[in-house]
N, C-alpha and C positions, 0 to 999 in steps of 0.2 A: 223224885228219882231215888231208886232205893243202893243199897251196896252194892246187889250183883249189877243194876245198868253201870256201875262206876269199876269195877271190874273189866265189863267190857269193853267201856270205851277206851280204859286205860292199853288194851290188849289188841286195838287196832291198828295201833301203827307199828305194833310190833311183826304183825301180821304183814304191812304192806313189804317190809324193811327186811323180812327173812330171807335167808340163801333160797333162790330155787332150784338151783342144782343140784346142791345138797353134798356127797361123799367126791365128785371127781372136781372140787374150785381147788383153786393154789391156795395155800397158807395166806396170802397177801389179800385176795381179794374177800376171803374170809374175815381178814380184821379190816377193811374197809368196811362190809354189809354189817360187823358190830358193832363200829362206831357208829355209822348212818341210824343204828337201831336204838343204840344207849340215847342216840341226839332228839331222837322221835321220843321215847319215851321219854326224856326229860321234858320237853314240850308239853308232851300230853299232862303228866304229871305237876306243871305249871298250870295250865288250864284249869284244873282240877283246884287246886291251890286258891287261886284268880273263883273258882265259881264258892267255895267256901265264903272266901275273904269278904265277897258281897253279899252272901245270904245275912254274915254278921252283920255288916254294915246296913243294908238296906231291905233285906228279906224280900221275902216271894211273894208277897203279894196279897196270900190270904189271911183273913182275918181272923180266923178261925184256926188258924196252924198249928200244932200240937207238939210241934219241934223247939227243944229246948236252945238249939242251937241257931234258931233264925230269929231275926229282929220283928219280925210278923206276930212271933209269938207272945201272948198276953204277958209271963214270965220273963220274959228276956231283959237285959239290960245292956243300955245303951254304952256300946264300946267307940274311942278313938279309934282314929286310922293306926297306930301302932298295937295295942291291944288289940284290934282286931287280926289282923297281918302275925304276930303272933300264935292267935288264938287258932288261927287258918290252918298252920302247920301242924298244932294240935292235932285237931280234925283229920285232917288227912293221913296223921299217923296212924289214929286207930279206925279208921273205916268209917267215922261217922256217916248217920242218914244228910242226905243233899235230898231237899226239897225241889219238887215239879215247880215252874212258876207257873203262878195264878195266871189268866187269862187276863187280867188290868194288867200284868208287867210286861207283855209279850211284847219286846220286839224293845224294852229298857237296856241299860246298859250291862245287867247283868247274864243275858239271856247273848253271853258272846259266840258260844258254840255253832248259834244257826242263822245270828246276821251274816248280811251281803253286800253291806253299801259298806261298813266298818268308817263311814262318815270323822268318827271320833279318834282314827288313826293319825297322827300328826308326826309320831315318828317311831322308826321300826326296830326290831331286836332280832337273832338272830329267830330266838321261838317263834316270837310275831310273825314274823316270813313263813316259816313254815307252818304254822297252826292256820293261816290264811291259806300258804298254794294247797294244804290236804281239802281243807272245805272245797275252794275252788278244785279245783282235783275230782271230789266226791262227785261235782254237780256237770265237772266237763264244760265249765265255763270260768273264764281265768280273767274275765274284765275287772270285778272288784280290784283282784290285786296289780291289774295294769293299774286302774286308778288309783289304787293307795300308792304302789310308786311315783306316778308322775304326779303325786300331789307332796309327797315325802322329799323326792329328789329334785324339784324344782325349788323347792322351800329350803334360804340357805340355813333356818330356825330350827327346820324340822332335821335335815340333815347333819347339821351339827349336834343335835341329840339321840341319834340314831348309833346301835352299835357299840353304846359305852361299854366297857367293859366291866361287869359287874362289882357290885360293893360288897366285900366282906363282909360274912353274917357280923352279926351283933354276938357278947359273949353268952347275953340269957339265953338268944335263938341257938348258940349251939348247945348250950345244957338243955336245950327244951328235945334239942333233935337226938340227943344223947342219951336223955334219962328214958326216954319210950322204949321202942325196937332197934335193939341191939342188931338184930337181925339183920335190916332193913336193906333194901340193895343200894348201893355207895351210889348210884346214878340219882336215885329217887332223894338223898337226900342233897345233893348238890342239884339239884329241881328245884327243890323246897328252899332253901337258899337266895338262889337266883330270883324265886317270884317272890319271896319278902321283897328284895331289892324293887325289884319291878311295880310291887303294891305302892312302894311309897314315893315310888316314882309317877303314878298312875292317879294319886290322892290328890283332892283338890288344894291341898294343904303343902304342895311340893315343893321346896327348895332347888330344883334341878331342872327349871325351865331354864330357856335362852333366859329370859329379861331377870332373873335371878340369880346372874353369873356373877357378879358382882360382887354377891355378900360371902362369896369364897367357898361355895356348896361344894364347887366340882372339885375341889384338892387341887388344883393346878399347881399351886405351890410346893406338893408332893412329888409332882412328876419329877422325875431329871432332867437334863437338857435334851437328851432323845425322845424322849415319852413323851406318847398323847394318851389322851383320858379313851380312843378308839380302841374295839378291840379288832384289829386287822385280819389274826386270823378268820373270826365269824364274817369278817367281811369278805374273803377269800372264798368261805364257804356256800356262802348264800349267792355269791355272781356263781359258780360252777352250777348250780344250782339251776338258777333261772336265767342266765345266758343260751345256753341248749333252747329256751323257748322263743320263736323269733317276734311273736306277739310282744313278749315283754321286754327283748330288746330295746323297739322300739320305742317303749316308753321310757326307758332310760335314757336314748338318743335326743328325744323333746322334749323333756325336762330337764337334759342337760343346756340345750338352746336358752330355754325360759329365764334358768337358774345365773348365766354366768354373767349376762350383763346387771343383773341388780346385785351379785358381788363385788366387780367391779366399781362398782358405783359405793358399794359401802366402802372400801378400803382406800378408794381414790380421798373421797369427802368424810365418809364420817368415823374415820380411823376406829374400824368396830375391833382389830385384833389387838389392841393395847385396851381396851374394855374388856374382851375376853380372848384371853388364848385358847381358847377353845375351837374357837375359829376356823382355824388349821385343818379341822375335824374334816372336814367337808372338803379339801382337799385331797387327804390320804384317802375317803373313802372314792374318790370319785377317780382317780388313777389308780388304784387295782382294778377296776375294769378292763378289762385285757382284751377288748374288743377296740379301744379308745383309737387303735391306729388302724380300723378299717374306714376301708372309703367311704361310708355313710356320715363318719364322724371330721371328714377333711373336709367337708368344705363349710360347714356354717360350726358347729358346734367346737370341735377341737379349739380352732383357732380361737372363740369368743372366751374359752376357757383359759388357755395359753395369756388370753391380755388382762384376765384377771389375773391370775395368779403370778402373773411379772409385775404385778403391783403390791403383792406382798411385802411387807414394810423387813429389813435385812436381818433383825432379829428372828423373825419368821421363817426366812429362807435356809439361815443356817438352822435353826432347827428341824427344819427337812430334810436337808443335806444330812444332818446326824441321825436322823431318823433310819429315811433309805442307806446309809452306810452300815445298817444291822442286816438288811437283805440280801440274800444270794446273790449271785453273779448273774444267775438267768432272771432272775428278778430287777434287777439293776439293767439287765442287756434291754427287759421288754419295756420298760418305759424308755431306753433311751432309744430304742427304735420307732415309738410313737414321737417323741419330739422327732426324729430325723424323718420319719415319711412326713410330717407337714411339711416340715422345710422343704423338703426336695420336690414333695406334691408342689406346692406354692412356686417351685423356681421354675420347675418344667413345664407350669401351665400359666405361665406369665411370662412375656418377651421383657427382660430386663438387657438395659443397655444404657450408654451416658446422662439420655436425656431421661429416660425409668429407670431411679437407681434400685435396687434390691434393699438398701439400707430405709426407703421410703416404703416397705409392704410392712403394716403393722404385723399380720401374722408370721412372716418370717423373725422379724425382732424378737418379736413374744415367746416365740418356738425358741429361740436359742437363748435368750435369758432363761429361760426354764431349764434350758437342756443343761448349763451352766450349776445349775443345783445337784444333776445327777452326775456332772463330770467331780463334783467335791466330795459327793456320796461316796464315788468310785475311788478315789483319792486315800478315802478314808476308813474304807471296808478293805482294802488290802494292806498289803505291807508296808507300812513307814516307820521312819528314823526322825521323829522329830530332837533328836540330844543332840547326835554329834552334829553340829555347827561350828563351821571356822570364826575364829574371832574376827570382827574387823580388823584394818589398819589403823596402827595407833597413830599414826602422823596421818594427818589431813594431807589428799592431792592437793598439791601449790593451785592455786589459781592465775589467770593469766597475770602479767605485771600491765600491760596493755586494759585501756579502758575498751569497754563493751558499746556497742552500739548506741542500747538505752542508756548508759551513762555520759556518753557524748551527748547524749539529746537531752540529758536533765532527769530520767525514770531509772526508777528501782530496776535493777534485774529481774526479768521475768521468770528463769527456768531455773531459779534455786531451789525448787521444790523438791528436788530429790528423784529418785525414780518412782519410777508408779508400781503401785501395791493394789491390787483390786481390794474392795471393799468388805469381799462376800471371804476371801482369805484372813483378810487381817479378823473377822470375827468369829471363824472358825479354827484361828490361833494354828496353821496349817498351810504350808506351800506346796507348790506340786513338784518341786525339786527334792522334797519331803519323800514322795513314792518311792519303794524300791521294788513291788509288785504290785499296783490295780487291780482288780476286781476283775474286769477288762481291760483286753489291751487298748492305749488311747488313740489309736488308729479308725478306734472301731466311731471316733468322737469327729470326725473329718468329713465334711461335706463335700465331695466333689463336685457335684450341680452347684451349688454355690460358690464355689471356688471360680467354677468358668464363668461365670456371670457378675464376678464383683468386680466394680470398676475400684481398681487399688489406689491409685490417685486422690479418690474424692476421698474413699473409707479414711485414707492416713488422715487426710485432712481434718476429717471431723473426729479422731483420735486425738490429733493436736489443742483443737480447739477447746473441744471438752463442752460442747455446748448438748442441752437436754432435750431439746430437741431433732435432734440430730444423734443416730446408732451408726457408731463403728465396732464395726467384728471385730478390729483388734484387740477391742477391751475383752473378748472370749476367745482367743487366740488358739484357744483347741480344738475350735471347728475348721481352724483355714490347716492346708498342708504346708508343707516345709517350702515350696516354692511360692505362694503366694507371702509368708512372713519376710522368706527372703524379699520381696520387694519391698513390700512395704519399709523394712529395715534400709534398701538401698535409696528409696526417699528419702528417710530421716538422715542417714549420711550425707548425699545429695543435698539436699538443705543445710543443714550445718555447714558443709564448705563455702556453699554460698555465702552463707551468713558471716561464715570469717572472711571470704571474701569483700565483702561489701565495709566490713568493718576496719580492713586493712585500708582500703582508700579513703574512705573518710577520717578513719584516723591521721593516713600519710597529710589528706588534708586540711587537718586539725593541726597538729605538729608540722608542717612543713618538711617531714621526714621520706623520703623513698623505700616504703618497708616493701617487700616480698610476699603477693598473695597467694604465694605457693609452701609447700612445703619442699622444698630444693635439696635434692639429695647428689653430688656429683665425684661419683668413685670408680676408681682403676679395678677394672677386672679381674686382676691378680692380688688387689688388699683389698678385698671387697670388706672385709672386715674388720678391719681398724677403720676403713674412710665413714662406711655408714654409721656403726656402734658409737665414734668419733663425734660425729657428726649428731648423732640423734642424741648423744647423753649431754649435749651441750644443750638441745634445746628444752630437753626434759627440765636442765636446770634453771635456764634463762627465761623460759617463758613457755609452760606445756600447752597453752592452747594452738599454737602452733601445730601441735599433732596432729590437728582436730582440720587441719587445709588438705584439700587435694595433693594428691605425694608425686610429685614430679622427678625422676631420675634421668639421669645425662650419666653414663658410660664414658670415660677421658677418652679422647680419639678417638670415637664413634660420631655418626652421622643420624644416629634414628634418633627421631621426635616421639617424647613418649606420649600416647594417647592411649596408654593402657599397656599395649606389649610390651613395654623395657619394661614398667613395675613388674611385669610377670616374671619373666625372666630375674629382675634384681631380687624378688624373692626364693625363688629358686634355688637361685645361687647361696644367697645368702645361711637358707635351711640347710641347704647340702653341708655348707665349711660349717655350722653353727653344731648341730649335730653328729659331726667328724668324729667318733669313740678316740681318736689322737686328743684333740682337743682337751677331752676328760672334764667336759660340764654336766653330759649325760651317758646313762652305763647303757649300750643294748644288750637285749637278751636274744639271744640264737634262737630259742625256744619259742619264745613270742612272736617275734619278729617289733618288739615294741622296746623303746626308750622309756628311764626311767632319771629322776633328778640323781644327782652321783653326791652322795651325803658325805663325803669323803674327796671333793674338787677343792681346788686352789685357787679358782677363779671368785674373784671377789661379789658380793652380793649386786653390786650396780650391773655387772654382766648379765644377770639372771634376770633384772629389770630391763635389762635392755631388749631380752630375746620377748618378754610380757609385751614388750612396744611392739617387738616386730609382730607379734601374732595379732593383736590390736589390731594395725595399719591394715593387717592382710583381710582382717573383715571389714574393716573402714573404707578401704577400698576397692572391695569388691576381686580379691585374688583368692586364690585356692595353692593349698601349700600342701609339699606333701612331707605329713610330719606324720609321726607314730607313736600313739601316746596311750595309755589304757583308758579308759571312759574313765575312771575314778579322778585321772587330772581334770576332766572338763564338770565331774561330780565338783571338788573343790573348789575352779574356778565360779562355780553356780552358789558355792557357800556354804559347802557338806564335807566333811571328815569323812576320810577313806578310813573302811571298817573292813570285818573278818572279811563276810563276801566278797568286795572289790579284790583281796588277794587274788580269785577265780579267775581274772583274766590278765592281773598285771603279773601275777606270781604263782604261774598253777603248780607247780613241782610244790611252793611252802602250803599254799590251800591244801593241798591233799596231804598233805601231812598233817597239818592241825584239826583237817576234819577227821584223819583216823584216829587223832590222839582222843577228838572230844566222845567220837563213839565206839573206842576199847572196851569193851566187857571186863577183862582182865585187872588186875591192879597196876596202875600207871605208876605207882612209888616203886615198886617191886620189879617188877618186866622194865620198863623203861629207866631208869632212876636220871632224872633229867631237874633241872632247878629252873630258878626264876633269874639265872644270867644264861645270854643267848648272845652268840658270836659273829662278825661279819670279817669280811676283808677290804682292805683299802686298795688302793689304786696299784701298788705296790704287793698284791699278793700279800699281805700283812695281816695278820687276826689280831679282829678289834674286839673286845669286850665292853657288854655293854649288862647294868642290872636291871630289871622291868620292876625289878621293889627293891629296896634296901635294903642291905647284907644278900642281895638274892641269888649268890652262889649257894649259902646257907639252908636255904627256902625250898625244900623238892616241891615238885607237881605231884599233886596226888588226885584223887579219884572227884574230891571235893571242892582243891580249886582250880582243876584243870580248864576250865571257863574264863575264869579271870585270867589265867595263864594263854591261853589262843587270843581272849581280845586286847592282851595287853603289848603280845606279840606284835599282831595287829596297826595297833595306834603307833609301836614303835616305827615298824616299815615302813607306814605311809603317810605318818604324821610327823613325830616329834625329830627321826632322823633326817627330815630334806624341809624342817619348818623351815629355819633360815633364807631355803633357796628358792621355796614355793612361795614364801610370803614376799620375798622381791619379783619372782615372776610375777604373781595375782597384782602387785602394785605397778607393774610395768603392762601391765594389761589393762587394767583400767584408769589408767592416764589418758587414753585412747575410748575406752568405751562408758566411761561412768556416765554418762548422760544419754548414750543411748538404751533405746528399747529392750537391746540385747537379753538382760535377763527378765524381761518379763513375757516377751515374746517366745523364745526359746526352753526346749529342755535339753539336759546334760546330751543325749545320743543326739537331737538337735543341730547343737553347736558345734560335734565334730563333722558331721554334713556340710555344715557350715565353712568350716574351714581348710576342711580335706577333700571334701566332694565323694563324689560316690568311686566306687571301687569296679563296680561294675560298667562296661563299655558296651553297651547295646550299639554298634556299628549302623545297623538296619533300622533304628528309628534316627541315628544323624542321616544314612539316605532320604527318609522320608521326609524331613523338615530342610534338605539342604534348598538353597535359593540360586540360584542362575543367570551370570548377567556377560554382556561381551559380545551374544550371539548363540550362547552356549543355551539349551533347554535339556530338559530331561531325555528327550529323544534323541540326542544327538551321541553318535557313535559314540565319539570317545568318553563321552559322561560315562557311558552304558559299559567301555570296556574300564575305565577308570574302577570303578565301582566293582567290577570284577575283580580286576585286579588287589583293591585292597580288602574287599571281603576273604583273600586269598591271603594273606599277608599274615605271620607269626603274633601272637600275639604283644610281642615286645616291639615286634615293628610297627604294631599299631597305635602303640602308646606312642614312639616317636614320630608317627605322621601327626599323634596330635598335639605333641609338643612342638612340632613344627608349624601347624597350621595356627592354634590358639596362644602358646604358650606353655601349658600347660599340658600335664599327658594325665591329668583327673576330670572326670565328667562332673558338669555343675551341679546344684541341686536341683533332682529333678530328672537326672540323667541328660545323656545325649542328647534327648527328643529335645530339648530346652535350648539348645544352643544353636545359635541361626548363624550358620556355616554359609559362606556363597563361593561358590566356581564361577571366576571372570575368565572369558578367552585371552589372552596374552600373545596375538601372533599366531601365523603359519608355524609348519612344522622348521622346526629349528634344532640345534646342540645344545640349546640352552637348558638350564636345570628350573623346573618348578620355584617360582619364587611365596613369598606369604606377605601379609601385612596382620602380625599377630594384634594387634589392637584391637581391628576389627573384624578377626575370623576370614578372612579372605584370602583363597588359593590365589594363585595366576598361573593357569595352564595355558602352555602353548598345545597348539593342535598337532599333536604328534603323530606319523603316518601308521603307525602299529602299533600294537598292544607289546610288544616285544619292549620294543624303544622307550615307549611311556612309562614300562616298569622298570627297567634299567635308568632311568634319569630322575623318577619318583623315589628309589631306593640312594641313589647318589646323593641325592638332597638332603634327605632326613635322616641321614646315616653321619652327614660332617656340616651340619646347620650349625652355627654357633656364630652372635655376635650380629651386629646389625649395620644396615648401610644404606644411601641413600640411592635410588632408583631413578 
C-alpha cells in the first residue's frame, strides 16, 4: 500500500461524516456533524497507526520486501512493543510507505482492516466500535459486531476492560509528536496518542488485563473517591450510536442475561471487587444503557442484574452513589425510572398479599436496594449543609428508675443501641436531613404500587428483627409515602406501650407494688395548664419512661372514657392556652401566620421542655395539633441549624433584606452605613442590642464582608438568641421520641405532616371512604341530603363538623381519603342534636324529616360542642 491508498482511506470517513445539507443546517447540528467527523477521523487515523505498529513488529510477509520500515525486510531490526509503538507514530507523521501483505499473511492479525470474525476482540474502545460498525456498515452486514458485543458484554473480564479512559502520552511520545509537523491537525495527533495507549494495551506483553489488576497497572489508587478508570462519556456515545440498530439491541439484552448471574456469583463467593476496583466498571457501563427500563429488559435481564449489583460489598456502593451524584438530574431521573418500572412491573404482575409477601420477590428487593444508591447520588448532587449541626444534649435523657423487662428476667437490655443509622449513610459521611435541594424532587423516589401492596405489619416486623434474610422497606424509607411510615411508626409506638405495659405488672409483681399502666393525666378544664405541665414535669423527673405508656386523660366532672377522643381534645386545648401571645413563650408574626421561640420570655427553661413532651405525646400517640411553626423548627428538631435560607419562610420581611443587602451593586459602607451590632425588642417594646462580632458597633458592613455579616445575622435569629429555649424544647421532645424510628423514617416537611396534618380538606374523598351502619347505606335519603348539605357548608364550618366528629379540624396524613368516618342511625326523627363519639370517628344521625331541620340541628351541634358526657 503506497501514500496515496493511505490518503484515501484516511478521507473516507471524512466523507461518510460531512454535512449533506450543506449552507441551510443550524449552527448546532453543524458542530455535532464536526464532532462525528473529528471522532471518524481520529479512528481512521488509529488504524493507520495500529497497521504501522505491526508491519514493525511482524512485517508483511514477503521475503523479499524492500521497505526499510517492515520487519520482512532483510535490513530491519528487531524493535520491542515500545520502540515499536513509538516508532508507529513516527511513521505516520511523515507519510511513510505501508506495505500490501504478502498472501502467507492474509487473513494474520495485522491485516485488521478486512477481517470479519475480529475473533481476537475481547474488549472494546470507543474507535474499536466504530472501525467495526464502518466495515460492517461497508459490507451491510452488522453480525460480526453483534457477536463481538455479545461476546464483550457477556464477559464480566472483557467488560471491565472496555471503555478505559485513555493513558496520557508518555513525555518522549510528545516530543516525538512535537518535533515533526507543527502543522499537523490537533485531531490527528490526539489519534496518535490514544493508539500508543491502545498498542500497549493490544501487546502480548500487557500489564492491563483483568488477571493483572493486581500488580497496580490500572492507577486505581489515582482515582478519587468518585472516579472510575471508565470513560462514560465514550460509553454514552457508542450506545446513541448502536441503540438506533434493533439487531444490536438485542445483543446487548442476551448478554446482559449471560453476564449477571456469573457476577453475582463472583461478588457473592469470590469477593472479586476488593481484588480489583475495577470491577465497578461493568456496572456504570452497563446502566448508561438507556434502553435498561424497556419491557424487553423487565422480565429476565433487569432483575438478574438488579441482584447482582445488590451485592456489591458498601464501599462499592458508596462509590457509585458519589460517582452518579456528578450526573445531571435527567441523568439521575433515567436510571431512577428504570429502578422504578421494575418494581412497579414486578408489583402489578404479581398478586402480593399476607400469605405472598412483596418483601419475599427477590427482584423487587434488589430494585430498591439499588434504587437506594441513586436516592444518595440524588442526595448529594444537589444542595447540602452538611456544617451546620445542632450540638447534642449535654446531659444524658434520665433513664427509667424502674427495672426493664429483661432486667427482671436476668438479660442485658436489648434496645440500647441507639437509633438506627443506615449503613450506606454513615459511609458516605452524609444524611438526608443534610438536603436542602435534591437533584430531584424525593417524591419522585415513592412507589405507589408498592405502597398498596405492603403488608405493614410484617415489614415493621422484620425491621425490628433485623434478620438477613428477611427485607424491610423500612430500612429504604424513601420508597414508602408519608402514610405508610406513619404506620408503621404507629406500630413501633403501639408496641412500646405494650411493652411498658407488660413491664408495669410484672414489675407491680415483682415489688408487691400497685403501679399504673397508664400514663394518667386528670385536669380541670379551666387550669388545663398548670394540672398537666404539673403533672408531666413531675414524671419527666421521677421516672421518664413513664411517657413512653399509653396517655390516658380524665377531664374533673366529666363523664367520657378516653379511647382516643379526650386526648384529642386535651391537646387541643392544651396548644391553644400554650401558644396564647399573652402567655409570652412564643412571639406570632401577623405576617406569617407562624410562631416563633420569644428569646426574650420569663418562663423558665423546664416550661419549654414541657411543651417538647407535649409535642412528643402528640406523635406518640397518634394526635394531630394544630401548631404553627416554620419548617426550620422541625429542620432543628431533625438536628440542623437554621441558616440564611430558613429566614424565607420564618422571617420574610428580614430574608429580603439581607438578600438585597448581599446582591447591592452599589458600595454597602457608603449608601448603607450599617455595622456588625443589630437590634431587637423585648416583650416590653424595649431595644435590645446585640454585637454579631466584638466591638461590632465599631465594625461597618462593607462590600467584602457583607457575607459574613447576613450569615451571622442569620445564626443570631435562629440559633444563638432562642438556644436556651430550643435546646429544652429538642430535650422535652425527645424524652418521648428517642427510641423511636421517628428520625430515621421521617424528613423535616415530613414531620410537620406528622404532627399538623394536612391543610388541605378534600371533603369528597371523606364522602367516598365514609362507612355506614344503623340501617343507614349510601343510598339512603338522608345520607344523600346530609352530604348536600355539608358540601354546602363555609369553610370554617367544615373544620368545626370536623372537630366535632374527630376531634380534630386537621386532616391526617394522607388526607381525608384516610380517615374512616361511619354515619350510625340514631333514631326516628327527633329534636334531638347530632351526637359524636370522637375516639372512634362516629356521627349519630337521627333520621330527620328534612333537609331544612338536619341543617339547622347539624349547625346547632357543632357551633356549641364543647366537653364530653356519657350517653
Amino acid at each position: 500500500m503506497n501514500s496515496d491508498e493511505r490518503d484515501c482511506e484516511c478521507a473516507l470517513p471524512q466523507a461518510e461524516t460531512s454535512p449533506a445539507g450543506g449552507y441551510d443546517r443550524i449552527q448546532e447540528e453543524s458542530d455535532i456533524e464536526n464532532t462525528e467527523a473529528s471522532r471518524m477521523k481520529r479512528a481512521a487515523a488509529k488504524h493507520l497507526i495500529e497497521r504501522y505498529y505491526h508491519q514493525l513488529t511482524e512485517g508483511c510477509g514477503n521475503d523479499s520486501c524492500s521497505n526499510a520500515w517492515c520487519s520482512s525486510s532483510r535490513g530491519s531490526h528487531r524493535l520491542d512493543n515500545n520502540a515499536a509503538a513509538v516508532k508507529a507514530l513516527e511513521l505516520y507523521k511523515i507519510n511513510a510507505k505501508l506495505c500490501d501483505p504478502h498472501p502467507s499473511k492474509k487473513g494474520t492479525t495485522m491485516n485488521h482492516c478486512v477481517r470479519d470474525d475480529f475473533k481476537d476482540v475481547n474488549y472494546l474502545t470507543e474507535e474499536k466500535v466504530y472501525e467495526i460498525l464502518h466495515i460492517c456498515g461497508e459490507k451491510e452486514d452488522y453480525s460480526p459486531l453483534i457477536r463481538v458485543i455479545g461476546r464483550v458484554f457477556s464477559s464480566a473480564e472483557g467488560l471491565v476492560q472496555s471503555f478505559r479512559r485513555s493513558k496520557p502520552p508518555t513525555k518522549e511520545e510528545l516530543k516525538s509528536l512535537q518535533s515533526k509537523d507543527e502543522d499537523k491537525d490537533e485531531d490527528e495527533e490526539e489519534a496518535a496518542a490514544c493508539s500508543a495507549a491502545a498498542m500497549e494495551e493490544d501487546s502480548p506483553g500487557s500489564s492491563s488485563r483483568l488477571d493483572g489488576a493486581a500488580s497496580g497497572d490500572n492507577d486505581v489508587g489515582k482515582l478519587g473517591p468518585d472516579e472510575v478508570s471508565v470513560d462514560i462519556d465514550a460509553v454514552r456515545r457508542v450506545y446513541q450510536r448502536l441503540l438506533s440498530n434493533g439487531n444490536i439491541e438485542t445483543a446487548f439484552l442476551n448478554a446482559l442475561v449471560y453476564l449477571s448471574p456469573n457476577v453475582e456469583c463472583d461478588l457473592t463467593y469470590h469477593n472479586v471487587y476488593s481484588r480489583d476496583p475495577n470491577y465497578l466498571n461493568l456496572f456504570v457501563v452497563v446502566m448508561e444503557n438507556s434502553n435498561l427500563h424497556s419491557p424487553d429488559y423487565l422480565e429476565i435481564a433487569l432483575p438478574q442484574f438488579c441482584r447482582a449489583m445488590s451485592k456489591l460489598p458498601l464501599p462499592a456502593l458508596a462509590k457509585l452513589a458519589r460517582l452518579w451524584s456528578h450526573y445531571s438530574a435527567e441523568q439521575i431521573h433515567r436510571i431512577m425510572e428504570t429502578f422504578q418500572q421494575l418494581i412497579t412491573y414486578k408489583v402489578v404482575s404479581n398478586e402480593f398479599n399476607s400469605r405472598n409477601l412483596v418483601n419475599d420477590d427477590d427482584a423487587v428487593v434488589a430494585a430498591t436496594k439499588c434504587l437506594k444508591i441513586v436516592y444518595y447520588a440524588n442526595v448529594m448532587g444537589g444542595e447540602v449543609d452538611t456544617e451546620h449541626n445542632e450540638e447534642e444534649d449535654e446531659e444524658p435523657i434520665p433513664e427509667s428508675s424502674e427495672l426493664t423487662l429483661q432486667e427482671l428476667l436476668g438479660e442485658e437490655r436489648r434496645n440500647k443501641k441507639g437509633p438506627r443509622v443506615d449503613p450506606l449513610e454513615t459511609e458516605l459521611t452524609i444524611r438526608t436531613s443534610d438536603s436542602r435541594r435534591p437533584l430531584i424532587p424525593f417524591e419522585e423516589f415513592v412507589n405507589e404500587p408498592l405502597n398498596e401492596v405492603l403488608e405493614m405489619d410484617k415489614d415493621y416486623t422484620f425491621f425490628k428483627v433485623e434478620t438477613e434474610n428477611k427485607f424491610s422497606f423500612m430500612t429504604c424509607p424513601f420508597i414508602l409515602n408519608a402514610v405508610t411510615k406513619n404506620l408503621g411508626l404507629y406500630y413501633d409506638n403501639r408496641i412500646r406501650m405494650y411493652s411498658e405495659r407488660r413491664i408495669t405488672v410484672l414489675y407491680s409483681l415483682v415489688q408487691g407494688q400497685q403501679l399504673n399502666p397508664y400514663l394518667r393525666l386528670k385536669v380541670r378544664r379551666d387550669h388545663i395548664i398548670d394540672d398537666a405541665l404539673v403533672r408531666l414535669e413531675m414524671i419527666a423527673m421521677e421516672n421518664p419512661a413513664d411517657l413512653k405508656k399509653q396517655l390516658y386523660v380524665e377531664f374533673e366532672g366529666e363523664q367520657g372514657v378516653d379511647e382516643g377522643g379526650v386526648s384529642k381534645e386535651f391537646f387541643q386545648l392544651v396548644v391553644e392556652e400554650i401558644f396564647n401571645p399573652d402567655i409570652g413563650m412564643f412571639a406570632y408574626d401577623e405576617r406569617t401566620k407562624m410562631f416563633w421561640f420569644n428569646p426574650s420570655s420569663f418562663e423558665n427553661e423546664g416550661q419549654f421542655t414541657l411543651i417538647g413532651i407535649v409535642l412528643g405525646l402528640a406523635i406518640y400517640n397518634n394526635c394531630i395539633l394544630d401548631v404553627h411553626f416554620p419548617m426550620v423548627v422541625y429542620r432543628k428538631l431533625m438536628g440542623k441549624k437554621g441558616t440564611f435560607r430558613d429566614l424565607a419562610d420564618s422571617n420574610p420581611v428580614l430574608y429580603q433584606s439581607l438578600k438585597e443587602l448581599s446582591e447591592y451593586e452599589g458600595s454597602v459602607e457608603e449608601d448603607m452605613m450599617i455595622t456588625f451590632q443589630i437590634s431587637q425588642t423585648d416583650l416590653f417594646g424595649n431595644p435590645l442590642m446585640y454585637d454579631l462580632r466584638e466591638n461590632g458597633d465599631q465594625i461597618p458592613v462593607t462590600n467584602e464582608n457583607r457575607k459574613e455579616f447576613v450569615a451571622q445575622y442569620a445564626e443570631y435569629m435562629l440559633n444563638k438568641s432562642v438556644e436556651k429555649q430550643f435546646k429544652a424544647f429538642r430535650r422535652g421532645f425527645h424524652m418521648v421520641t428517642n427510641e423511636s424510628p421517628l428520625k430515621y423514617l421521617f424528613r423535616p416537611e415530613e414531620i410537620e405532616l406528622l404532627i399538623c396534618g394536612s391543610r388541605n380538606l378534600d371533603f369528597q374523598a371523606l364522602e367516598e371512604t365514609t362507612e355506614y351502619d344503623g340501617g343507614y347505606s349510601r343510598d339512603s335519603r338522608i345520607i344523600k341530603e346530609f352530604w348536600e348539605t355539608l358540601h354546602s357548608f363555609a369553610e370554617e364550618q367544615k373544620r368545626l363538623f370536623l372537630q366535632f366528629t374527630t376531634g380534630t379540624d386537621r386532616a391526617p396524613v394522607g388526607g381525608l381519603g384516610k380517615l374512616k368516618m361511619i354515619i350510625a342511625k340514631n333514631g326516628p326523627d327527633t329534636d334531638r342534636l347530632p351526637t359524636s363519639h370522637t375516639c372512634f370517628n362516629v356521627l349519630l344521625l337521627p333520621e330527620y324529616d328534612t333537609k331544612e331541620k338536619l341543617r339547622e340541628r347539624l349547625l346547632k351541634a357543632i357551633l356549641y360542642a364543647k366537653g364530653f358526657g356519657m350517653l
